[in-house]
C-alpha positions in Angstrom: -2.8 12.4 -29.5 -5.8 10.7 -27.7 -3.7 9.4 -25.1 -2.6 12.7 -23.8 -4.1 13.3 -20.5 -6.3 16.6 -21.5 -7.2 15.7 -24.5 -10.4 17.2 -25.3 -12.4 14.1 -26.5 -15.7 15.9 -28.0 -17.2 14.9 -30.9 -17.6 17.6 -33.3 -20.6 17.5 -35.1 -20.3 19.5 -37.8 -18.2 17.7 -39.6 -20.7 14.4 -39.3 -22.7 15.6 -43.0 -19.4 16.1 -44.3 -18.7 12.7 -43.2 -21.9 11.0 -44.2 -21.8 12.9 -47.9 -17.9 11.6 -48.9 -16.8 9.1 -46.6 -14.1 10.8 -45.1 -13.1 14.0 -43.2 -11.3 16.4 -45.3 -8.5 18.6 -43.9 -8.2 20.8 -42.0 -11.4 19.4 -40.4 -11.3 16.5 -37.9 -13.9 14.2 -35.8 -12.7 15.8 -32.6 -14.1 19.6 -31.8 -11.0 22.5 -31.8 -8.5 19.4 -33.5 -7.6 20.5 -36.8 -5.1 18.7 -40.0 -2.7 20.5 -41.9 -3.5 20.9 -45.4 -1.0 19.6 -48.4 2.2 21.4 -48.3 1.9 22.9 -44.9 4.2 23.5 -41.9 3.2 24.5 -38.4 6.4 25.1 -36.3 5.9 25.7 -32.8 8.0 29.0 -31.5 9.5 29.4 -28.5 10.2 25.4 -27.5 12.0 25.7 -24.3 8.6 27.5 -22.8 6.7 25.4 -20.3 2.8 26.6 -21.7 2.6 27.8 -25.0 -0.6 29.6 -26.6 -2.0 29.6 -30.2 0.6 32.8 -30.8 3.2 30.1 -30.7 1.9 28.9 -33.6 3.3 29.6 -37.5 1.5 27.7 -40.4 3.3 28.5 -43.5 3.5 26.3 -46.6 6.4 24.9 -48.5 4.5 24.0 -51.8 1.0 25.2 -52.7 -0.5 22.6 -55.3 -3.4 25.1 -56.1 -0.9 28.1 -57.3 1.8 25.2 -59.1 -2.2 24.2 -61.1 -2.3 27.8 -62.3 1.0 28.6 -63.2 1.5 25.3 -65.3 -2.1 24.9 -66.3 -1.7 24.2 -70.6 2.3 25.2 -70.3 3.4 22.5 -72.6 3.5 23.3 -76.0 4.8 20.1 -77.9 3.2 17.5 -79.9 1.0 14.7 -78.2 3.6 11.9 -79.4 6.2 14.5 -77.8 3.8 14.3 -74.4 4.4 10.6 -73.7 7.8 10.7 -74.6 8.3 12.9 -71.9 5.8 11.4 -69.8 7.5 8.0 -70.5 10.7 9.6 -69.4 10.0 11.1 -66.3 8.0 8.0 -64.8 10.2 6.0 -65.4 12.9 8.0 -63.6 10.5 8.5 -60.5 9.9 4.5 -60.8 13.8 4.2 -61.2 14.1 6.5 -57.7 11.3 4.9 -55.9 13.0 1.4 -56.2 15.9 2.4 -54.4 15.4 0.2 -51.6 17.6 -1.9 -49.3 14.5 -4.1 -48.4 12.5 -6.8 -50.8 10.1 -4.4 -53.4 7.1 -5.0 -55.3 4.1 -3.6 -56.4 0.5 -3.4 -56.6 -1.5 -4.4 -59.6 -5.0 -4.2 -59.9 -5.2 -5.1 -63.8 -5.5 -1.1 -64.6 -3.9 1.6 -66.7 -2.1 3.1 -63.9 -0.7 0.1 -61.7 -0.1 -1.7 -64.8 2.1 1.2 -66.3 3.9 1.6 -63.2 4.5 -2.3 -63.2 5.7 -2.0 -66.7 8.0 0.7 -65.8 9.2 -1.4 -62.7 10.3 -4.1 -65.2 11.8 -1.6 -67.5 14.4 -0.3 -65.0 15.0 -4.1 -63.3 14.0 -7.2 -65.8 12.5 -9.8 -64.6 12.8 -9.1 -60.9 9.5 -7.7 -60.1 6.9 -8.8 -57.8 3.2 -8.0 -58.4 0.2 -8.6 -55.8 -3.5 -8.7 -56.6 -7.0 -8.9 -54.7 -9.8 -10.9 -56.1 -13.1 -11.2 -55.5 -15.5 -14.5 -56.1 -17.7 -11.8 -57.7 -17.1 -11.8 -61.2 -18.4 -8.4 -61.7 -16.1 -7.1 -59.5 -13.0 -9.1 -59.9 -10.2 -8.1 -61.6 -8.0 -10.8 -60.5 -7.9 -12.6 -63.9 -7.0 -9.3 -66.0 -4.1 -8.9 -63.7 -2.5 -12.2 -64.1 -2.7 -11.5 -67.7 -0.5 -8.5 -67.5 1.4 -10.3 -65.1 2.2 -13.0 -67.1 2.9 -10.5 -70.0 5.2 -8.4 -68.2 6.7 -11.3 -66.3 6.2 -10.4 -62.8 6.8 -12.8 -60.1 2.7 -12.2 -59.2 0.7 -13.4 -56.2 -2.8 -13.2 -56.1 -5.5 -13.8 -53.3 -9.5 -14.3 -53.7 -10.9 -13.0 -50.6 -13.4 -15.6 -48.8 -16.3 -14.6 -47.0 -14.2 -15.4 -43.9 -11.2 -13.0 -44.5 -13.8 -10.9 -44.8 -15.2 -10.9 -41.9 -11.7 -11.0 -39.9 -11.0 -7.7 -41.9 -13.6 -5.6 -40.3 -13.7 -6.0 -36.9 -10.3 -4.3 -36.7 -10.8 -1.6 -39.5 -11.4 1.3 -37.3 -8.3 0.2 -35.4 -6.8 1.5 -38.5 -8.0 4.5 -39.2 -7.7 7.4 -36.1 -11.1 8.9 -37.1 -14.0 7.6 -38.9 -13.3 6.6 -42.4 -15.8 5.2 -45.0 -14.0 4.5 -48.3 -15.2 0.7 -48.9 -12.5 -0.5 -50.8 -10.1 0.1 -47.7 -10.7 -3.5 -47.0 -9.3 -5.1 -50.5 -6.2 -2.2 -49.2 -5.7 -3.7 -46.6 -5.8 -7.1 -47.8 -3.6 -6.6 -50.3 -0.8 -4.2 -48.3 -0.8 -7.5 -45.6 -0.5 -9.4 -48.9 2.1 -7.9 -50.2 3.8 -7.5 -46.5 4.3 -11.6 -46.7 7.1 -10.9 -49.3 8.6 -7.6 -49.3 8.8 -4.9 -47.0 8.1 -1.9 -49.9 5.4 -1.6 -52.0 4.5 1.1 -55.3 1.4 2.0 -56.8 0.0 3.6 -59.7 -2.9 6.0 -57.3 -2.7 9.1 -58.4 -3.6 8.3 -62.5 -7.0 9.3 -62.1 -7.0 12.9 -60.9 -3.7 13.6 -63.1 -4.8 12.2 -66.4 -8.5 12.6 -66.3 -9.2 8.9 -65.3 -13.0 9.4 -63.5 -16.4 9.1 -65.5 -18.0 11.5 -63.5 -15.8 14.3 -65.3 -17.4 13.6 -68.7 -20.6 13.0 -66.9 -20.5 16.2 -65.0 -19.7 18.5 -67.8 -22.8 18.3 -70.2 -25.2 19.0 -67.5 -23.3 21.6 -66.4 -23.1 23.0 -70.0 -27.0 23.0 -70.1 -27.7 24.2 -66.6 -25.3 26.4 -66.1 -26.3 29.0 -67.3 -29.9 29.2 -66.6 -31.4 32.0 -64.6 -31.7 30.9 -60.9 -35.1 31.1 -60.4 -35.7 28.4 -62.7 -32.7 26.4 -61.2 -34.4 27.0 -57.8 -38.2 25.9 -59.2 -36.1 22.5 -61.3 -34.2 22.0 -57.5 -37.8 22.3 -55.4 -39.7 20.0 -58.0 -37.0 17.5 -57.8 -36.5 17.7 -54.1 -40.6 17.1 -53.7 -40.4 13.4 -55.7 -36.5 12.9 -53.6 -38.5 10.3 -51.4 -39.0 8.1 -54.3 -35.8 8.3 -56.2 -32.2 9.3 -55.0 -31.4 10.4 -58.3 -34.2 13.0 -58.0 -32.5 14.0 -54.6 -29.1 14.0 -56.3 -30.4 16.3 -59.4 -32.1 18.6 -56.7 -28.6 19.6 -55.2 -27.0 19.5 -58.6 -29.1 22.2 -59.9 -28.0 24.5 -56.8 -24.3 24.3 -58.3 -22.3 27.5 -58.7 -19.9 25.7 -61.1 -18.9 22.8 -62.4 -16.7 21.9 -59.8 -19.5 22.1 -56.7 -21.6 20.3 -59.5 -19.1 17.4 -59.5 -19.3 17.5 -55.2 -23.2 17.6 -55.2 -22.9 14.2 -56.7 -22.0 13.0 -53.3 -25.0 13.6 -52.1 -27.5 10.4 -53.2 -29.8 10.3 -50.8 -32.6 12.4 -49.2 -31.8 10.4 -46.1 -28.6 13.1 -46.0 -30.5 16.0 -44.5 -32.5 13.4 -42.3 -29.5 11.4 -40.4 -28.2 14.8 -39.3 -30.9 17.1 -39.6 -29.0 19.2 -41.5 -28.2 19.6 -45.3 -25.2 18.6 -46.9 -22.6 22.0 -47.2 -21.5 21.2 -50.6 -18.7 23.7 -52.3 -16.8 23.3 -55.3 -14.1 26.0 -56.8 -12.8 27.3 -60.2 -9.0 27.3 -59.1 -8.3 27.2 -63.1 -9.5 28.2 -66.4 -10.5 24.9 -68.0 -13.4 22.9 -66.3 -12.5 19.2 -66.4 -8.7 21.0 -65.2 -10.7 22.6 -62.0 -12.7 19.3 -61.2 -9.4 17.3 -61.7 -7.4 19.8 -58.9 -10.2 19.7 -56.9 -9.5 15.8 -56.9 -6.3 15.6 -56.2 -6.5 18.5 -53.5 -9.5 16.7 -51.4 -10.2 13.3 -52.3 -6.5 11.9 -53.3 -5.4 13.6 -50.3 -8.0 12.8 -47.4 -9.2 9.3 -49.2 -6.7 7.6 -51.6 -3.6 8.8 -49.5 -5.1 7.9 -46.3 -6.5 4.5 -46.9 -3.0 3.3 -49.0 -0.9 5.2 -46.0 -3.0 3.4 -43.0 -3.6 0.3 -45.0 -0.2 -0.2 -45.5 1.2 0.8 -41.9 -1.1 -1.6 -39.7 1.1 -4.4 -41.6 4.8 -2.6 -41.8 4.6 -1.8 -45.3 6.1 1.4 -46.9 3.8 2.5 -49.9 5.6 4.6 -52.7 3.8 6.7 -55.3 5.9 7.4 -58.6 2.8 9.5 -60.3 3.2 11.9 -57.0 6.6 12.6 -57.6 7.0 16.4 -58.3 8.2 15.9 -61.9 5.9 14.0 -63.1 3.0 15.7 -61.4 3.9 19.3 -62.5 4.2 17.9 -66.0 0.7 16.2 -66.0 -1.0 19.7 -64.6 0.7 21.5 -67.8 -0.4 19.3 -70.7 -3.6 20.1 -72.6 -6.8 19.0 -71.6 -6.7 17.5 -75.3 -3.8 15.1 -74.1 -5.4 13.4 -71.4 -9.5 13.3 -72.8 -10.7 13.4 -76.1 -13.5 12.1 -77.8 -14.9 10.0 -74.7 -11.5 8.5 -74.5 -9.6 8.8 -71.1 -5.9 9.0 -69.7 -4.6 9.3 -73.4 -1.6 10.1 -72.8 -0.9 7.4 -70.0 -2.4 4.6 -72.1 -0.4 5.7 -75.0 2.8 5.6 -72.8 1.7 2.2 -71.4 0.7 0.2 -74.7 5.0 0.6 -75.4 5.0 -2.3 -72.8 1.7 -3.9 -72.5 -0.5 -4.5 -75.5 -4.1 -2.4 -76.3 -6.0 -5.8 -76.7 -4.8 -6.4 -72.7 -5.9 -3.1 -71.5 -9.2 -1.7 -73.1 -11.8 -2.8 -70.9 -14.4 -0.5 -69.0 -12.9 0.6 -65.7 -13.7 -1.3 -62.5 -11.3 0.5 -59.8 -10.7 -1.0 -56.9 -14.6 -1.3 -56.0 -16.3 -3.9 -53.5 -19.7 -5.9 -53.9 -20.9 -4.0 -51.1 -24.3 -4.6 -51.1 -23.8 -8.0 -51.5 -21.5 -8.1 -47.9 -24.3 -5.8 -46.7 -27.2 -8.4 -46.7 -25.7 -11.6 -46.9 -23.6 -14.3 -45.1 -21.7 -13.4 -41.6 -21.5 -9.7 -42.9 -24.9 -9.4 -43.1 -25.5 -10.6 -40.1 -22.7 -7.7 -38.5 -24.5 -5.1 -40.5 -27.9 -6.1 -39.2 -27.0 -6.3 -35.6 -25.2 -2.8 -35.7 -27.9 -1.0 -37.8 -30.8 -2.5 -35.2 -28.9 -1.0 -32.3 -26.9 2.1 -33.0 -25.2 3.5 -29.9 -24.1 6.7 -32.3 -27.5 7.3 -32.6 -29.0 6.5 -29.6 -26.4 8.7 -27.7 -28.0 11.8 -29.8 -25.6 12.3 -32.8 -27.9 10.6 -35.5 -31.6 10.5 -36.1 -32.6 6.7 -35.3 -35.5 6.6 -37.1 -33.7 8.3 -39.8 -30.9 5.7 -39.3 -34.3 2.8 -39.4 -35.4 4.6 -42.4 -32.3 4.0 -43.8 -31.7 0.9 -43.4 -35.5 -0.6 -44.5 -35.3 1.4 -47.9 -31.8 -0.4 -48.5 -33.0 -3.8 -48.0 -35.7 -3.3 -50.0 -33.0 -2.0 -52.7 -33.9 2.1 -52.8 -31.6 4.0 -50.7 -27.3 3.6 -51.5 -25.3 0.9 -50.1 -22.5 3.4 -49.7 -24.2 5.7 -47.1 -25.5 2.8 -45.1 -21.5 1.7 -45.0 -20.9 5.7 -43.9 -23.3 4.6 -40.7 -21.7 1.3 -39.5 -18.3 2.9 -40.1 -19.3 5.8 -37.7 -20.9 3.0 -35.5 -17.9 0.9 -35.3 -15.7 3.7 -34.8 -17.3 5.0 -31.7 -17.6 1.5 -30.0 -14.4 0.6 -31.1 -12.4 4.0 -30.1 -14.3 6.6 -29.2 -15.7 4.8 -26.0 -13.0 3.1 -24.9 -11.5 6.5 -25.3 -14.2 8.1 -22.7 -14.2 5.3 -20.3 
């Protein structure tokens, strides 16, 4: 699209606190002013195609499958047992694994040494013995490797696994080419373990599945649990003392970002725009842009963790998990397959009880119930890690410190008007010194590399 002779190549700056609060740009918003994405389950046909010129009235968006309304109608449909619930659940993943591994290429899959791409592993080796390949990133941070875990349930599955501990260096390859990637600024961290892996995996087959998806379906994010008891106590308090809590916090936000984060919190309509306000962790938010974060969060279903879950899988799966697998995995020809997407299993996990999938501080019951049939308990039940990155650690030491440092000293973004600079300084002194989020000063240099990278070779 940016090769096309009149494209319009103007920043639009509105979505830039969108950007700087989530990491991403969320449909149908884009980094290019009057460009616009479809949303999930939409079609735009163009009419009239033997015309020369064609106007906006051309134009027919329509949509084929509306998540949102499928939530509703199945939200707390299914009525059976909970040992009835991962029967089924057992049953149907394993037939969208079984469908997913038709393939006439080599196939394998990612395993991170989690619940859900260890129970679509499992699966894998239920429908084809013995004949399943398994890649996994590591890091030399113990804190933040998983590596080991996975080669356990490798080993106990009996994958064919392969396994790579990232070095400083591949580091450092990784990230000069990551906004070649990505078409528009993008500021999920662990896109560069994704990408690792997918070119991983690309050495030795051509297809590759994954268990994404687990989280927003079975109730898999702390934040959810975390979210819901402040909510319960705040909720319902009469705004003018939500508005004096939000001012008080918002005066002592220079000292603390958890003060700045509890100051948005308390302007929450719901739970929902609650669990969205957490995005916001710095006061440095309103100052990059000069403008405050638009936060917004809806009740699309009856039951709480149900709405935060849809809101989930409607936003963040789709403009952050799907993106970063789908882009990861293209840059090295690889074809990424999601069995917890397919339409059977996902309408069933939107119908089972709230019950089924959290309970009792206990998440993804269901799944983990489904997967210890394949993989034993005392291999699984460890706190979560995800697929997160010692990103602080990248961010002030070795070569990649170095890379930060010489981007955040001299910021063309910002000098060319579209941050603050001192706020951008600001930023960057109250990180070193350990105050202000390692994740927003990654928004910045992602932004930064973006627009030397693409956006000015696109304007020159």
């Amino acid at each position: 699209m940016t090769a096309y002779e009149g494209f319009n190549k103007e920043i639009n700056k509105e979505v830039l606190p969108l950007f700087l609060t989530r990491g991403y740009i969320a449909a149908p918003y884009s980094i290019y002013e009057g460009v616009y994405k479809l949303l999930p389950g939409q079609i735009l046909t163009l009419k009239g195609v033997d015309k020369d010129l064609h106007s906006e009235e051309d134009l027919e968006l329509s949509s084929y499958y509306d998540i949102r309304k499928i939530a509703a109608e199945k939200e707390d449909s299914f009525k059976g047992s909970f040992d009835e619930a991962v029967e089924e659940l057992d049953r149907l993943m394993t037939a969208a694994v079984k469908g997913q591994m038709v393939a006439d290429v080599p196939l394998g899959a990612f395993l991170s040494g989690g619940i859900d791409s260890a129970s679509v592993v499992a699966l894998m080796n239920k429908v084809n013995p013995g004949n399943v390949k398994s890649f996994t990133i590591g890091f030399e941070d113990k804190k933040y490797n998983e590596a080991d875990f996975a080669r356990d349930i490798a080993k106990h599955i009996g994958t064919d696994h392969t396994e790579l501990v990232v070095s400083d260096k591949e580091l450092t390859d990784v990230i000069p080419i990551i906004s070649d990637i990505y078409g528009e600024p993008f500021g999920d961290s662990s896109q560069i373990p994704t990408y690792l892996v997918s070119k991983l995996a690309k050495s030795k087959v051509t297809v590759s599945l994954s268990g994404d998806a687990g989280d927003e379906l079975f109730c898999g994010y702390r934040t959810y649990d975390k979210v819901l008891p402040f909510w319960n106590k705040t909720g319902k308090l009469p705004g003018f003392v939500k508005g004096a809590g939000s001012g008080f916090c918002s005066l002592l936000a220079s000292c603390k970002g958890s003060m700045y984060r509890a100051s948005m919190c308390l302007k929450a309509k719901n739970v929902v725009e609650m669990k969205n306000y957490l995005a916001c962790t710095s006061a440095y938010l309103d100052k990059l842009t000069g403008t405050k974060p638009k936060v917004t969060g809806e009740m699309l279903l009856k039951g709480q963790m149900n709405s935060m879950m849809l809101d989930d899988l409607t936003l963040y799966h789709t403009d952050d998990i799907l993106v970063k697998v789908d882009r990861a995995g293209m840059r090295v020809s690889l074809e990424n397959r999601i069995p917890m997407l397919d339409r059977d299993v996902l309408e069933f996990a939107l119908s089972l009880p709230i019950s089924y999938k959290f309970e009792n501080g206990v998440q993804k019951r269901v799944l983990k119930e489904m997967l210890y049939r394949y993989v034993p308990k005392e291999l699984m039940d460890r706190p979560k890690t995800g697929f997160a990155v010692p990103l602080r650690r990248w961010l002030t030491s070795g070569t990649t410190g170095d890379w930060a440092t010489s981007l955040m000293n001299d910021l063309t973004f910002a000098k060319d008007g579209f941050l603050s600079e001192s706020a951008c300084k600001g930023l960057w002194q109250g990180f070193l010194k350990g105050k202000e989020p390692a994740e927003l000063v990654w928004y910045v240099l992602m932004l930064e590399q973006w627009y030397q990278n693409q956006y000015k070779k696109l304007s020159s």
